[in-house]
C-alpha positions in Angstrom: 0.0 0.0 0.0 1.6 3.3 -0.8 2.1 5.7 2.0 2.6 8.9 2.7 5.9 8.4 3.3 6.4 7.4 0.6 4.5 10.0 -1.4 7.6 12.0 0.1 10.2 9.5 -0.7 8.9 10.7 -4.2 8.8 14.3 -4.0 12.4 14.2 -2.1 13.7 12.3 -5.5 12.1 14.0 -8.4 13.1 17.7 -6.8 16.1 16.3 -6.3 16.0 15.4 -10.2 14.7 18.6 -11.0 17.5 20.7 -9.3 20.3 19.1 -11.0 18.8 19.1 -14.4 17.9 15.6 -14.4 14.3 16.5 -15.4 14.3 17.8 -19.0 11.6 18.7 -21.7 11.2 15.4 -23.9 11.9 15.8 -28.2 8.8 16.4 -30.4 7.2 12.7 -30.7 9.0 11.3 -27.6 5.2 10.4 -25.8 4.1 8.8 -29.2 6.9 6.7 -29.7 6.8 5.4 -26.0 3.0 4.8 -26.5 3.5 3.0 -29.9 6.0 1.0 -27.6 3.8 0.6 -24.8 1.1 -1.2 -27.5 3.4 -3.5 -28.8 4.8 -4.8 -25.6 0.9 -5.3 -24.5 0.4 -7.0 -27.7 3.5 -9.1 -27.0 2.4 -10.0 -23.8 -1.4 -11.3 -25.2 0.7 -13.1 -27.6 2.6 -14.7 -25.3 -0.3 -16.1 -23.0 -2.2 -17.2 -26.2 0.9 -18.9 -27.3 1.6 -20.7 -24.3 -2.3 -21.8 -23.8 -2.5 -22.9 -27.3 -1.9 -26.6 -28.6 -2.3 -25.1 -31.8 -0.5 -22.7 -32.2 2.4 -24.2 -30.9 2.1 -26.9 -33.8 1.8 -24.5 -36.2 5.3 -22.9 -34.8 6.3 -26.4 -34.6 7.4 -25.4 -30.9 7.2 -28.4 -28.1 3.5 -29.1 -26.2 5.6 -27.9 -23.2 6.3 -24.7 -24.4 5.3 -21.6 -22.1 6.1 -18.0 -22.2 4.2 -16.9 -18.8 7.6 -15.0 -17.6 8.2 -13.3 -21.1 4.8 -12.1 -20.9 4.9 -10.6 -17.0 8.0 -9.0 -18.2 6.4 -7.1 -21.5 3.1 -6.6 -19.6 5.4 -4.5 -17.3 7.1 -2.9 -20.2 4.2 -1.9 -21.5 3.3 -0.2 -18.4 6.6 1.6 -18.0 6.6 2.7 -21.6 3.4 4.1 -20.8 4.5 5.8 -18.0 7.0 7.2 -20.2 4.7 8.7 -22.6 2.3 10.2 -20.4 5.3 11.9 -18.6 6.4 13.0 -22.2 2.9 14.4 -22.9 3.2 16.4 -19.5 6.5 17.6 -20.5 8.8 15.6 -18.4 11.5 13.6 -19.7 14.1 11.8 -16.9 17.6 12.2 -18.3 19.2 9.0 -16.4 19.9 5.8 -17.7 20.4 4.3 -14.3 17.5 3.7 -12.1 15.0 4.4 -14.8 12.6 2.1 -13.8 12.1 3.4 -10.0 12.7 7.0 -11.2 10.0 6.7 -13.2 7.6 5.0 -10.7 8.9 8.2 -8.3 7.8 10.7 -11.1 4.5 9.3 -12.1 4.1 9.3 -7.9 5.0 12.7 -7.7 3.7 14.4 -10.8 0.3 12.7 -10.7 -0.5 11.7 -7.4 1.5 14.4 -4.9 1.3 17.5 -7.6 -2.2 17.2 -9.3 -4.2 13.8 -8.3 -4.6 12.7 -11.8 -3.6 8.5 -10.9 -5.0 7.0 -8.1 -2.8 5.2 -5.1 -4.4 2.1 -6.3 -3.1 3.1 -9.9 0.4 3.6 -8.7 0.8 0.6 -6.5 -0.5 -2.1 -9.7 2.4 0.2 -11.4 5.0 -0.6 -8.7 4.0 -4.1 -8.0 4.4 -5.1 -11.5 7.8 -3.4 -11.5 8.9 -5.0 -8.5 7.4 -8.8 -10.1 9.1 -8.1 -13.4 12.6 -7.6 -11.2 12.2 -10.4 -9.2 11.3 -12.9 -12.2 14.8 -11.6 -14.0 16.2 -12.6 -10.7 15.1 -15.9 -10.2 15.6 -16.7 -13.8 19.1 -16.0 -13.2 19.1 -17.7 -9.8 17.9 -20.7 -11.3 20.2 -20.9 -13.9 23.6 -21.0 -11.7 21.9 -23.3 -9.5 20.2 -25.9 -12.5 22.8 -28.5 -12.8 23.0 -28.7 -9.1 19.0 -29.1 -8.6 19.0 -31.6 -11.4 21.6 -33.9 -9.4 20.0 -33.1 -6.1 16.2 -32.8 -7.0 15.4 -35.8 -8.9 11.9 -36.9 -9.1 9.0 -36.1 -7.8 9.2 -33.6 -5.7 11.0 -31.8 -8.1 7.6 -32.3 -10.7 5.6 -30.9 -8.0 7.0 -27.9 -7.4 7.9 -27.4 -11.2 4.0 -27.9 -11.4 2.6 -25.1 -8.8 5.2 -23.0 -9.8 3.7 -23.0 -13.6 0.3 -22.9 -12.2 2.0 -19.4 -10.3 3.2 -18.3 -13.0 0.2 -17.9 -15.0 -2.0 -16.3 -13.3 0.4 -13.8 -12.8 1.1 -13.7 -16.7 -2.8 -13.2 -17.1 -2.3 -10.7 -14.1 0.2 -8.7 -15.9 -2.0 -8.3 -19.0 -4.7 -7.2 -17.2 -2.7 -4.6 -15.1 -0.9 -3.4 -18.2 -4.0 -3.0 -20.5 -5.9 -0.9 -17.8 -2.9 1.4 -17.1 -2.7 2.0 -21.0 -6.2 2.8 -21.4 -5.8 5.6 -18.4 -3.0 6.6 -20.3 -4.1 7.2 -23.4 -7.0 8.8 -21.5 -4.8 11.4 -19.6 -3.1 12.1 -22.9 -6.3 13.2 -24.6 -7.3 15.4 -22.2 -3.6 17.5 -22.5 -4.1 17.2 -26.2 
């Protein structure tokens, strides 16, 4: 639940931003090239959970039965909602000049510019924003986790209980996959919404 501390935490950072210079007026077409983004990486991320649901389709692609993209897809559902939150701070004006952080800096702006400054995003709004950032982290993290520690699981982890676990964690997986989508496709529409109404 977002706080008011840490509507401050916010405010502290982007003024920060803001005095050094950080904070900058975007190029003409900026806000439509991160939206044009933004609604390919949602499209990517339908594509994905169709994919992996479909028998079909994976015959067609002659990919294995097994196949699933559920993390690919959590990961461009949030991309779609950061390239969103891009835009919209492009069509307000504000353009962070920082390659590192960008992700939190950007949750931070969107915080402070349109929840502490002028109320135009909900909490709610901002927390789906910042939970799917945080999930999208984590999943890069355990993906590489899992990777240094695979041949060591396979000759540890053999059999069953390794299924099981291998099984709930798909069954995890997807919903939040389907989760992602959803979170990503509302935040776009508000989006697209509050960049009308600048327009």
């Amino acid at each position: 639940m977002m706080t008011d501390k840490d509507i401050k935490k916010s405010r502290a950072v982007i003024t920060g931003l803001i005095q050094k210079g950080a904070i900058v007026k975007p190029e003409s077409g900026f806000a439509e090239f991160f939206l044009s983004k933004s609604e390919s990486s949602l499209q990517t991320c339908s594509a994905l959970i169709k994919l992996s649901k479909s028998s079909e389709a994976k015959k067609l692609l002659n990919l294995p039965q097994a196949y699933e993209s559920y993390m690919w897809a959590i990961n461009t559902g949030y991309y779609s909602m950061f390239y969103a939150a891009t835009a919209l701070l492009a069509a307000y004006n504000h353009k962070i000049k920082t390659d590192y952080g960008i992700h939190a800096l950007t949750c931070h702006a969107l915080v402070y510019y349109f929840l502490d400054c002028d109320k135009k995003l909900t909490k709610h709004i901002l927390e789906q924003y910042s939970i799917a950032e945080r999930e999208s982290s984590e999943l890069l993290r355990t993906a590489e986790e899992e990777a240094r520690n695979s041949i060591e699981s396979v000759r540890l982890e053999m059999g069953k209980r390794r299924d099981f676990t291998y099984e709930m964690g798909m069954i995890a997986i997807k919903s939040k996959a389907e989760t992602s989508e959803k979170r990503a496709r509302e935040f776009l529409t508000l989006v697209k919404e509050l960049m009308l109404k600048k327009s």
